[in-house]
N, CA, C and O atoms as a GROMACS GRO file, in nm:
protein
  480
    1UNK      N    1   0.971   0.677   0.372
    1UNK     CA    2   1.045   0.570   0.306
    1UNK      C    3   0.957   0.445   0.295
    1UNK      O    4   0.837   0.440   0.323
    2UNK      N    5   1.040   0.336   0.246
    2UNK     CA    6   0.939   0.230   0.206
    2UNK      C    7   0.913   0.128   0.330
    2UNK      O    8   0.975   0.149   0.434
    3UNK      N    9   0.821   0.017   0.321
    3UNK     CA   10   0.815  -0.121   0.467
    3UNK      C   11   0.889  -0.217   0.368
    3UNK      O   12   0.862  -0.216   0.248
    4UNK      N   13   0.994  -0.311   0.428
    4UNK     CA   14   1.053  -0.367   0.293
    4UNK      C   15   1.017  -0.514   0.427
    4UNK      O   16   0.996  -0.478   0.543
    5UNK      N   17   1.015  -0.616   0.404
    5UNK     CA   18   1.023  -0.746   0.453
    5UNK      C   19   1.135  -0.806   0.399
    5UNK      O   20   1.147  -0.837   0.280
    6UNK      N   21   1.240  -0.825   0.508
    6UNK     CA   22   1.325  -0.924   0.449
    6UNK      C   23   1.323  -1.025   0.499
    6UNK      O   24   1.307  -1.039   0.621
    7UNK      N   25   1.338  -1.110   0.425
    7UNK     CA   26   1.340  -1.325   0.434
    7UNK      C   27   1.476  -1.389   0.430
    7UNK      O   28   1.524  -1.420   0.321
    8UNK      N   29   1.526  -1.406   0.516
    8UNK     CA   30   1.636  -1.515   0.521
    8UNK      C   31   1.630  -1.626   0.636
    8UNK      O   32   1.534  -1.610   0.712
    9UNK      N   33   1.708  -1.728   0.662
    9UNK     CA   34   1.704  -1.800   0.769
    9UNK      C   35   1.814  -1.794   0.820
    9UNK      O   36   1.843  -1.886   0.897
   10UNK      N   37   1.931  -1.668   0.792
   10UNK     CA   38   2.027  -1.656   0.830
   10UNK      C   39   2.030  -1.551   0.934
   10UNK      O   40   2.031  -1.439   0.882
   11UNK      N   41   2.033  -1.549   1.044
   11UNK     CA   42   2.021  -1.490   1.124
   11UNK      C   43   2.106  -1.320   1.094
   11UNK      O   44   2.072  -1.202   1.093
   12UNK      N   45   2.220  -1.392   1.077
   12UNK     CA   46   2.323  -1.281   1.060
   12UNK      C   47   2.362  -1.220   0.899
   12UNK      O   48   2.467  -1.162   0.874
   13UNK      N   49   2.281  -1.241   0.826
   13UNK     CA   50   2.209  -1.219   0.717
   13UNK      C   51   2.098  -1.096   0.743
   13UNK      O   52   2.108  -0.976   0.721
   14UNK      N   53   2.014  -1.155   0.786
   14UNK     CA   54   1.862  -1.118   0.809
   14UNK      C   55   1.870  -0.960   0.893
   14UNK      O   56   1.792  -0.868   0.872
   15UNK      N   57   1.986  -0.959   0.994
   15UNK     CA   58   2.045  -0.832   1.079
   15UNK      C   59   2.108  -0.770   0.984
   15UNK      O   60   2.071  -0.653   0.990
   16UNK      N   61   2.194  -0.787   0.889
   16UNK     CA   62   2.275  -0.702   0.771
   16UNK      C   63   2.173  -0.627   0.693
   16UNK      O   64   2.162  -0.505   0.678
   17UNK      N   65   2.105  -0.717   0.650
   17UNK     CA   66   1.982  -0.643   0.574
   17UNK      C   67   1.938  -0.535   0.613
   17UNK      O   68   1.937  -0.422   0.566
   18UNK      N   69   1.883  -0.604   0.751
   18UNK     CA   70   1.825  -0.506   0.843
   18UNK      C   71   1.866  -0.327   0.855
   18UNK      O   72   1.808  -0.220   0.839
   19UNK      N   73   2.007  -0.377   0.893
   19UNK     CA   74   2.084  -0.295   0.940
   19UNK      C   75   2.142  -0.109   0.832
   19UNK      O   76   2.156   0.012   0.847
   20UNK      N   77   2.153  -0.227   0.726
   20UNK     CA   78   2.134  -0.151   0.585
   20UNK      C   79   1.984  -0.080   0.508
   20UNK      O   80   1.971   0.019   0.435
   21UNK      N   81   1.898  -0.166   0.555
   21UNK     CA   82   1.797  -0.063   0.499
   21UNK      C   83   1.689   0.059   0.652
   21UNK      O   84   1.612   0.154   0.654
   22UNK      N   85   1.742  -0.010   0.724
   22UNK     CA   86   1.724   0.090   0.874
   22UNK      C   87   1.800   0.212   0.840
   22UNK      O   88   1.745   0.316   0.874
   23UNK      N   89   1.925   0.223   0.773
   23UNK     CA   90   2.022   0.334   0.822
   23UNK      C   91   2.010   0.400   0.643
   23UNK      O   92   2.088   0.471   0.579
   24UNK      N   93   1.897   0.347   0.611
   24UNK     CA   94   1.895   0.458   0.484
   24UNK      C   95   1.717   0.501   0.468
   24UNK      O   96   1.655   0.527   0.365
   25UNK      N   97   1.671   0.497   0.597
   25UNK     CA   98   1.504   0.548   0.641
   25UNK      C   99   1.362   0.420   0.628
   25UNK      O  100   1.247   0.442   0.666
   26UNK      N  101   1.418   0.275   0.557
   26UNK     CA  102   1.333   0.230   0.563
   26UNK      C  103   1.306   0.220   0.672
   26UNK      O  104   1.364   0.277   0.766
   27UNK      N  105   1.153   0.098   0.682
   27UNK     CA  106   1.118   0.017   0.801
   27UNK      C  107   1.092  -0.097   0.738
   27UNK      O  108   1.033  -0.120   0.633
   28UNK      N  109   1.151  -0.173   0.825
   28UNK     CA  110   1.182  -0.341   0.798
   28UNK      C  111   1.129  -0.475   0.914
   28UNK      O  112   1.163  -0.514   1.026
   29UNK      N  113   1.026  -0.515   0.809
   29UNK     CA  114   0.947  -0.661   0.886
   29UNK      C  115   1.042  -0.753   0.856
   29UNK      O  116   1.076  -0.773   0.739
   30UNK      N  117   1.093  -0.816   0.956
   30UNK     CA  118   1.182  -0.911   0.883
   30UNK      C  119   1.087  -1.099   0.934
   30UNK      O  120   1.017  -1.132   1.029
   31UNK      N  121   1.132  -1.162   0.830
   31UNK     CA  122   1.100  -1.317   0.860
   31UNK      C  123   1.213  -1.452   0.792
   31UNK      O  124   1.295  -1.440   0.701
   32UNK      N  125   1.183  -1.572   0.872
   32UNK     CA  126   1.315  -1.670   0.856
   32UNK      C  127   1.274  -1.741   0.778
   32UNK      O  128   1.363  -1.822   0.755
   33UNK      N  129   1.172  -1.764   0.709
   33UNK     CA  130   1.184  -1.844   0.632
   33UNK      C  131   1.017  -1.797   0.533
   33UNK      O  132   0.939  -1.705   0.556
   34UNK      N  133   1.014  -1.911   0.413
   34UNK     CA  134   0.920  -1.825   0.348
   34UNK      C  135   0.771  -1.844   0.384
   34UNK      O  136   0.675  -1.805   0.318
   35UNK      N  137   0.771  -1.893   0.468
   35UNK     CA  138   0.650  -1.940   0.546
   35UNK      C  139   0.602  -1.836   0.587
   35UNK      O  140   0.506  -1.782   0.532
   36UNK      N  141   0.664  -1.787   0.698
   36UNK     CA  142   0.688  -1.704   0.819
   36UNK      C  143   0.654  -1.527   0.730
   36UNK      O  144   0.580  -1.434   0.762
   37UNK      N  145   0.745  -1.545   0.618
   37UNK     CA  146   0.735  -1.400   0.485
   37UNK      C  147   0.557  -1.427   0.442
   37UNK      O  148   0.481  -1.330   0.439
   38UNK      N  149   0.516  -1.542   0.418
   38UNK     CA  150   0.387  -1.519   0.366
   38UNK      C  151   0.290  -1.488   0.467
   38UNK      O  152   0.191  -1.418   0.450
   39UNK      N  153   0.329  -1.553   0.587
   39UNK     CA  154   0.180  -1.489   0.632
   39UNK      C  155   0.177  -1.351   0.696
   39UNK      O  156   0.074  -1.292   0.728
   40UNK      N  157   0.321  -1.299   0.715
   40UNK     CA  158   0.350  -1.157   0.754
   40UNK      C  159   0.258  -1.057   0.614
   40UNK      O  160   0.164  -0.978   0.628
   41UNK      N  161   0.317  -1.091   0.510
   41UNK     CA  162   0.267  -1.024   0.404
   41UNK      C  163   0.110  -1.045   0.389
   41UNK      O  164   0.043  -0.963   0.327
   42UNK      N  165   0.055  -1.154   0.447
   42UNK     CA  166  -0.061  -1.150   0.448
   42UNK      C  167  -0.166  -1.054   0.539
   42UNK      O  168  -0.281  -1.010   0.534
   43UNK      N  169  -0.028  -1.054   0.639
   43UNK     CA  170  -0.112  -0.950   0.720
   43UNK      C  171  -0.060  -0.831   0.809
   43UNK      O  172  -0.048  -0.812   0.930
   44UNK      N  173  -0.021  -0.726   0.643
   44UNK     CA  174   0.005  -0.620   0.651
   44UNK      C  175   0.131  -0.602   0.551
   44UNK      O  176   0.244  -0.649   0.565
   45UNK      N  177   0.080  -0.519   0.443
   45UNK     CA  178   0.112  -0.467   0.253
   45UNK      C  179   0.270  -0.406   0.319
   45UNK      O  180   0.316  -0.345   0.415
   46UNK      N  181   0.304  -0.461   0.212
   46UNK     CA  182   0.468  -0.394   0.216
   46UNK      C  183   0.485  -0.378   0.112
   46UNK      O  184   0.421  -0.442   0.028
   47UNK      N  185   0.609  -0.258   0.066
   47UNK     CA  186   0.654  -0.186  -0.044
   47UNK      C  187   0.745  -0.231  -0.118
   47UNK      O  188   0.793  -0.167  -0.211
   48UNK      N  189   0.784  -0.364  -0.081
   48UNK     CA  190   0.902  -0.438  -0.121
   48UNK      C  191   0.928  -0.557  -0.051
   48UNK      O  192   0.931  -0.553   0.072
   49UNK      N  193   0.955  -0.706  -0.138
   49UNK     CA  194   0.971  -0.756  -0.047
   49UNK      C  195   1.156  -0.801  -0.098
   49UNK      O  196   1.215  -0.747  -0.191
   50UNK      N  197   1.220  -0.922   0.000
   50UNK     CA  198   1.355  -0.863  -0.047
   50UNK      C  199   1.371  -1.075   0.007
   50UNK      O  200   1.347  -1.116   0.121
   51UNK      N  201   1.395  -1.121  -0.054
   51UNK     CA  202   1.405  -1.281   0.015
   51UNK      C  203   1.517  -1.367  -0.028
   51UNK      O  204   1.558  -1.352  -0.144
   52UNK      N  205   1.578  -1.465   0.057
   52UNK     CA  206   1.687  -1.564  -0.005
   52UNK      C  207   1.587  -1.668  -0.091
   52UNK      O  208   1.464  -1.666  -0.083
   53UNK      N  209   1.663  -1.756  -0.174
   53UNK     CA  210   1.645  -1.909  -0.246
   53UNK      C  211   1.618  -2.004  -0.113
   53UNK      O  212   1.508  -2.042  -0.071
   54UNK      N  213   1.756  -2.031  -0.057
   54UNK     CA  214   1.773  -2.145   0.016
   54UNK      C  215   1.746  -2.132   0.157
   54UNK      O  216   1.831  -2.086   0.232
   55UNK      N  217   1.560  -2.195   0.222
   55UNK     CA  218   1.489  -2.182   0.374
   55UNK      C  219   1.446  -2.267   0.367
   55UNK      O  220   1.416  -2.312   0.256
   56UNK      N  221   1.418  -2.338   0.489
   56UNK     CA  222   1.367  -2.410   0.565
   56UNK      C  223   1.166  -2.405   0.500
   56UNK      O  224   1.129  -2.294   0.462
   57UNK      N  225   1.087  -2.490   0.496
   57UNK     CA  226   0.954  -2.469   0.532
   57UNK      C  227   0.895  -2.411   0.376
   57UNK      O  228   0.796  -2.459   0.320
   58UNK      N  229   0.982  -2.292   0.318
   58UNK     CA  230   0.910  -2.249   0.211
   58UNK      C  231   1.036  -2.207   0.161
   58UNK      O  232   1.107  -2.130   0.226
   59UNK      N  233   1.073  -2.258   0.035
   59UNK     CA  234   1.211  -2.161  -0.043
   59UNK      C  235   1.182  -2.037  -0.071
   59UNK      O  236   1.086  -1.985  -0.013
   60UNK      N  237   1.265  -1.956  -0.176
   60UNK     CA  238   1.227  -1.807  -0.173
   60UNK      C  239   1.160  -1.806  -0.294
   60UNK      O  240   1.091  -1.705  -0.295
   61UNK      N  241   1.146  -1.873  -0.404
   61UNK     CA  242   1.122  -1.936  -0.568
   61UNK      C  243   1.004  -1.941  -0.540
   61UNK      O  244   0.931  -1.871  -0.610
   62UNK      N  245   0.938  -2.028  -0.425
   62UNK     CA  246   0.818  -2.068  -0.389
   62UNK      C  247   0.703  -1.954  -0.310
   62UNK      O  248   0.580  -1.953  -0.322
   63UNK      N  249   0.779  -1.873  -0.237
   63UNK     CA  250   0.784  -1.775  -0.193
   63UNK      C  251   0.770  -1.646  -0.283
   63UNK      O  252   0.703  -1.568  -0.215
   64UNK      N  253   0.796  -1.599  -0.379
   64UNK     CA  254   0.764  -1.529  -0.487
   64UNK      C  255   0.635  -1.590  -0.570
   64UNK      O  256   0.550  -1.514  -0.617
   65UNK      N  257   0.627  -1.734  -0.586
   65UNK     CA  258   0.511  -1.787  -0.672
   65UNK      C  259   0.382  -1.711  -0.597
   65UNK      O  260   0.310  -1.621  -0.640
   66UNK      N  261   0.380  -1.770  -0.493
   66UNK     CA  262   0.266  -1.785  -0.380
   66UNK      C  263   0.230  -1.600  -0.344
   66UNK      O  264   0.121  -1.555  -0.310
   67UNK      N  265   0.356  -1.523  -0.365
   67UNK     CA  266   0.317  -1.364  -0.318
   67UNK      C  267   0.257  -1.318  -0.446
   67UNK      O  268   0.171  -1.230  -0.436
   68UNK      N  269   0.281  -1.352  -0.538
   68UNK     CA  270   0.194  -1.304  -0.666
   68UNK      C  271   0.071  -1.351  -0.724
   68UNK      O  272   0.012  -1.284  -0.808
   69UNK      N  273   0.020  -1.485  -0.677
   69UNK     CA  274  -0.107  -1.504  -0.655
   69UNK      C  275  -0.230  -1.394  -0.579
   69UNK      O  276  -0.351  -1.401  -0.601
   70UNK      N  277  -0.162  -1.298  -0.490
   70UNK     CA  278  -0.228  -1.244  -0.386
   70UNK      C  279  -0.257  -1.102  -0.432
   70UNK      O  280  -0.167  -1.022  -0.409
   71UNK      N  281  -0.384  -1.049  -0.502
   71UNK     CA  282  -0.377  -0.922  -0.553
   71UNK      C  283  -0.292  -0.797  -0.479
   71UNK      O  284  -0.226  -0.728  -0.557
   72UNK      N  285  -0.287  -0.766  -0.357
   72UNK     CA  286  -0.185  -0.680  -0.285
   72UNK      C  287  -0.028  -0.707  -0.333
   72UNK      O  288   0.054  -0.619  -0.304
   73UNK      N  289   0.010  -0.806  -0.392
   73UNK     CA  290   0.142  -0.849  -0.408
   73UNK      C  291   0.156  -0.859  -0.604
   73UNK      O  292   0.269  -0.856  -0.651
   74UNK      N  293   0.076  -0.866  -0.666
   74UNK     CA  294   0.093  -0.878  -0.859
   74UNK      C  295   0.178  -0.842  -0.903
   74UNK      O  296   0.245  -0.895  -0.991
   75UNK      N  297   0.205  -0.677  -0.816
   75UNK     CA  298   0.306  -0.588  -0.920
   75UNK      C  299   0.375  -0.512  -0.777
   75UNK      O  300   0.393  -0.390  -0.780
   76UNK      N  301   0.410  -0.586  -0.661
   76UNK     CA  302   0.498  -0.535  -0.536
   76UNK      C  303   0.626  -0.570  -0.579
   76UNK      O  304   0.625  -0.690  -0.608
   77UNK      N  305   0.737  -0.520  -0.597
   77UNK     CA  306   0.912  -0.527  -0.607
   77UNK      C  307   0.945  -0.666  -0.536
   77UNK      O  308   0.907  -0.688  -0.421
   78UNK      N  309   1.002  -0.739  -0.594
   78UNK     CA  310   1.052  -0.882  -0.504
   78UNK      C  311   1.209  -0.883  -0.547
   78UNK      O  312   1.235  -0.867  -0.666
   79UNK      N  313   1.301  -0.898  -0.464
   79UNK     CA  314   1.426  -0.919  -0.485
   79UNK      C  315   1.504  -0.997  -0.428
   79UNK      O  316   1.564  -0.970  -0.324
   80UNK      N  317   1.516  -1.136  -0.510
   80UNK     CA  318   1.577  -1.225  -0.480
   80UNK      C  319   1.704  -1.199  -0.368
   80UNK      O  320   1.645  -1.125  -0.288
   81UNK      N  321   1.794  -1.210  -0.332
   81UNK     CA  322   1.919  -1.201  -0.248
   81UNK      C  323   1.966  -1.307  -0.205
   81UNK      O  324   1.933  -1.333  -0.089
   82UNK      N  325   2.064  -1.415  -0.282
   82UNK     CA  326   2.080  -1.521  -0.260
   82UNK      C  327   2.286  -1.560  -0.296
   82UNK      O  328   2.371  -1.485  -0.344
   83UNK      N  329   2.295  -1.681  -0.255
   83UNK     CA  330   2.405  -1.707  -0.293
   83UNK      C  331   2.411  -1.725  -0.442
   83UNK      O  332   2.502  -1.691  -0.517
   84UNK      N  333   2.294  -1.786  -0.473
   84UNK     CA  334   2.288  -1.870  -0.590
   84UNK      C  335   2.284  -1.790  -0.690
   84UNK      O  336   2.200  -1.701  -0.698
   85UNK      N  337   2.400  -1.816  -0.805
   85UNK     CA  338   2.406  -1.722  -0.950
   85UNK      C  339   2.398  -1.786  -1.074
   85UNK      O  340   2.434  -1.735  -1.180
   86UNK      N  341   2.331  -1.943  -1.057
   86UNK     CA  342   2.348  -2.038  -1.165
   86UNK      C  343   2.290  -1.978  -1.280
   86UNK      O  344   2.368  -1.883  -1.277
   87UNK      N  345   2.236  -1.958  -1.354
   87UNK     CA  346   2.126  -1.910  -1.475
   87UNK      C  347   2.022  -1.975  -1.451
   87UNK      O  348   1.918  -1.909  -1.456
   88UNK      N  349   2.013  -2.092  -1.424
   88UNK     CA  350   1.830  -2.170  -1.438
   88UNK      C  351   1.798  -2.106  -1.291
   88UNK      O  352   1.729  -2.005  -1.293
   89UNK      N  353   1.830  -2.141  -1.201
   89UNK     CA  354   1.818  -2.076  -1.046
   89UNK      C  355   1.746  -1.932  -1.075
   89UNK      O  356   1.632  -1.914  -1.031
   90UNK      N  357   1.807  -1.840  -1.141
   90UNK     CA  358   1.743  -1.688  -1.190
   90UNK      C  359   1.652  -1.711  -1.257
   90UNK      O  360   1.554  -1.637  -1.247
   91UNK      N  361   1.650  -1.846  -1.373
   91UNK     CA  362   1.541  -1.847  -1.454
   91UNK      C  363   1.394  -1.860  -1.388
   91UNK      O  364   1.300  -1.780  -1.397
   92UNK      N  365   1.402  -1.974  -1.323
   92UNK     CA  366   1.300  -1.985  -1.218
   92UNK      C  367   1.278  -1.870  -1.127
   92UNK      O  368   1.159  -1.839  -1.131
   93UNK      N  369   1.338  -1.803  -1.056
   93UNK     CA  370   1.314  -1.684  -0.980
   93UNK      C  371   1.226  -1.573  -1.095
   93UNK      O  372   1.122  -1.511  -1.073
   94UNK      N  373   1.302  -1.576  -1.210
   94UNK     CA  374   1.219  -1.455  -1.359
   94UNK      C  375   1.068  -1.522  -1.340
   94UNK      O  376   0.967  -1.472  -1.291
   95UNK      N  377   1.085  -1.616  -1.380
   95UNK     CA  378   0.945  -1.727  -1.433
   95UNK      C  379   0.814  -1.726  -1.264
   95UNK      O  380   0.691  -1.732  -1.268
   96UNK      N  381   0.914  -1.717  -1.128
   96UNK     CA  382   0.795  -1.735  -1.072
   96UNK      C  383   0.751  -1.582  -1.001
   96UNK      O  384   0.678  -1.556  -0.905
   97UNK      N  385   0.840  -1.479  -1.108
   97UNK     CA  386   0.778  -1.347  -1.064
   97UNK      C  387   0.855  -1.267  -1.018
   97UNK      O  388   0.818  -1.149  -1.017
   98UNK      N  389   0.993  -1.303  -0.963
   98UNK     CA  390   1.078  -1.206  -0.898
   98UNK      C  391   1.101  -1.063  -0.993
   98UNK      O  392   1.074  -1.064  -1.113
   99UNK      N  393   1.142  -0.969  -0.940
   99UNK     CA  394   1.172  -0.836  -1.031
   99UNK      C  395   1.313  -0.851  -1.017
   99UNK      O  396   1.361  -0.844  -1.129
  100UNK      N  397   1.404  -0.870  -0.927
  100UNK     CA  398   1.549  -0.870  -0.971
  100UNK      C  399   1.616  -0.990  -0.896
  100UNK      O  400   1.548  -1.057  -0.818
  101UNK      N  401   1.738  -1.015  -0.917
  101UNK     CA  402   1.814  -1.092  -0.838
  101UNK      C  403   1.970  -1.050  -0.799
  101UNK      O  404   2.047  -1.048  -0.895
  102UNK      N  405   2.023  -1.018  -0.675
  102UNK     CA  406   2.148  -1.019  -0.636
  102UNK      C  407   2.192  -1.083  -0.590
  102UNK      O  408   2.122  -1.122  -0.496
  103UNK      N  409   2.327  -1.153  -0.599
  103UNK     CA  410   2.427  -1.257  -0.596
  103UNK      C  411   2.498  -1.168  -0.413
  103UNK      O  412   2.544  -1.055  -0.398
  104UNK      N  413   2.477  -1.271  -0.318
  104UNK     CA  414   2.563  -1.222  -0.218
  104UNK      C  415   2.682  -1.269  -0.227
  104UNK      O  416   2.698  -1.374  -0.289
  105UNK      N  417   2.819  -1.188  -0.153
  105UNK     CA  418   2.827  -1.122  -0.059
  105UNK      C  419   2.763  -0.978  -0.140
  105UNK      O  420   2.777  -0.986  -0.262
  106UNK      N  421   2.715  -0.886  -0.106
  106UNK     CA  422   2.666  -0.734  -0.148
  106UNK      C  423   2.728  -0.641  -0.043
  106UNK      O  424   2.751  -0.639   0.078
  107UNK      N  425   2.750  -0.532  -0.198
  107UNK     CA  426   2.780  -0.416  -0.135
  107UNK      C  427   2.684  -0.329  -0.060
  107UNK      O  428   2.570  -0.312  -0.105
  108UNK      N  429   2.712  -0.289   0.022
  108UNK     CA  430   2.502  -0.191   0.109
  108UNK      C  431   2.502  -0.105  -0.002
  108UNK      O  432   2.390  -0.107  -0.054
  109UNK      N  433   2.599  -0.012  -0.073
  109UNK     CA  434   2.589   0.038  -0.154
  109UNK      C  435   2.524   0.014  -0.242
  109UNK      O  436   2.414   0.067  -0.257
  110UNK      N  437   2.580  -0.079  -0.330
  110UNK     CA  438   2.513  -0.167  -0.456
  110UNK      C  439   2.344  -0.188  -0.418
  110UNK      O  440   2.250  -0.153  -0.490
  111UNK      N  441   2.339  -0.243  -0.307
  111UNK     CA  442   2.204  -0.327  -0.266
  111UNK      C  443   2.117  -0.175  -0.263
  111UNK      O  444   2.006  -0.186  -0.316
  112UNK      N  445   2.138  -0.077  -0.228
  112UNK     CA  446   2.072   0.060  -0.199
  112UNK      C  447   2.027   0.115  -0.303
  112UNK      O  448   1.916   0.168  -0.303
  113UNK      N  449   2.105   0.113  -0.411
  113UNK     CA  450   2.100   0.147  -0.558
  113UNK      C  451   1.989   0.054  -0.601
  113UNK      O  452   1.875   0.094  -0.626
  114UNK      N  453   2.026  -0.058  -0.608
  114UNK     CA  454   1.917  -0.181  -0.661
  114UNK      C  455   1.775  -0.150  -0.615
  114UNK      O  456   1.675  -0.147  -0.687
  115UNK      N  457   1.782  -0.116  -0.424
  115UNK     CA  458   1.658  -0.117  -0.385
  115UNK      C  459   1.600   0.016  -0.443
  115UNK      O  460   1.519   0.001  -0.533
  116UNK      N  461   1.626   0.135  -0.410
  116UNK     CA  462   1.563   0.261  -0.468
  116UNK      C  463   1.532   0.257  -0.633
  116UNK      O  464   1.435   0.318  -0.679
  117UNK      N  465   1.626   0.179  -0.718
  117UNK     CA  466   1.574   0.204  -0.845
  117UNK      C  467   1.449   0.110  -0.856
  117UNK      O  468   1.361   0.150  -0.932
  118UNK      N  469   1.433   0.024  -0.810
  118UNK     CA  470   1.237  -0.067  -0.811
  118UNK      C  471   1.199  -0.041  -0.739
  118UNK      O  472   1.126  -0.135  -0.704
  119UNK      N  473   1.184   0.096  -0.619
  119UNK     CA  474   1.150   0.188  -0.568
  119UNK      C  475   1.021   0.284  -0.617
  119UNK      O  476   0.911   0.328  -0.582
  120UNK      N  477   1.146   0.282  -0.753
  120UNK     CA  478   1.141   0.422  -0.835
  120UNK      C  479   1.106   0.542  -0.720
  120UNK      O  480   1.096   0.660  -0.755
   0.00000   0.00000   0.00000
């Protein structure tokens, strides 16, 4: 299965994720904020990364810019996971590279589907 990194600063967030892509074979680096996501990804390639908008230190917008600068990261799966469903909010997430965006609360279902199809 895939290494997916998930980014939130929500503790009990960050365990859901977890919890959901543990019990369908991934393995999961998790980090709190996008700081903490970049230099993990810096050191050591993951198959996906999976991050909120709204952290502390580094947003997730900023956090997608900065992972696609990094040849290991150009064309790695990024998936927003945020509260936020405004249209410019997504626009910026499109514009600084993300591949998809889901609106929480999420179904594990839904989110499983999402993750395996940019899987492929």
């Amino acid at each position: 299965m895939a290494k997916i990194l998930a980014v939130d600063d929500s503790v009990s967030m960050r365990q859901m994720v977890t919890f959901t892509l543990k019990s369908a074979g991934h393995e999961v680096v998790e980090a709190a904020d996008g700081q903490e996501a970049l230099d993990k990804a810096r050191g050591g390639k993951v198959d996906l990364v999976v991050t909120d908008v709204n952290m502390p230190r580094m947003d997730g917008i900023t956090l997608v810019k900065e992972l696609r600068k990094l040849p290991d990261y150009r064309f790695t799966p990024i998936l927003v996971l945020t509260t936020e469903s405004a249209g410019d909010k997504k626009m910026a997430g499109k514009q600084a590279g993300a591949t998809g965006w889901i609106v929480k609360p999420f179904s594990p279902e839904q989110f499983l589907n999402t993750i395996n199809r940019v899987l492929g």
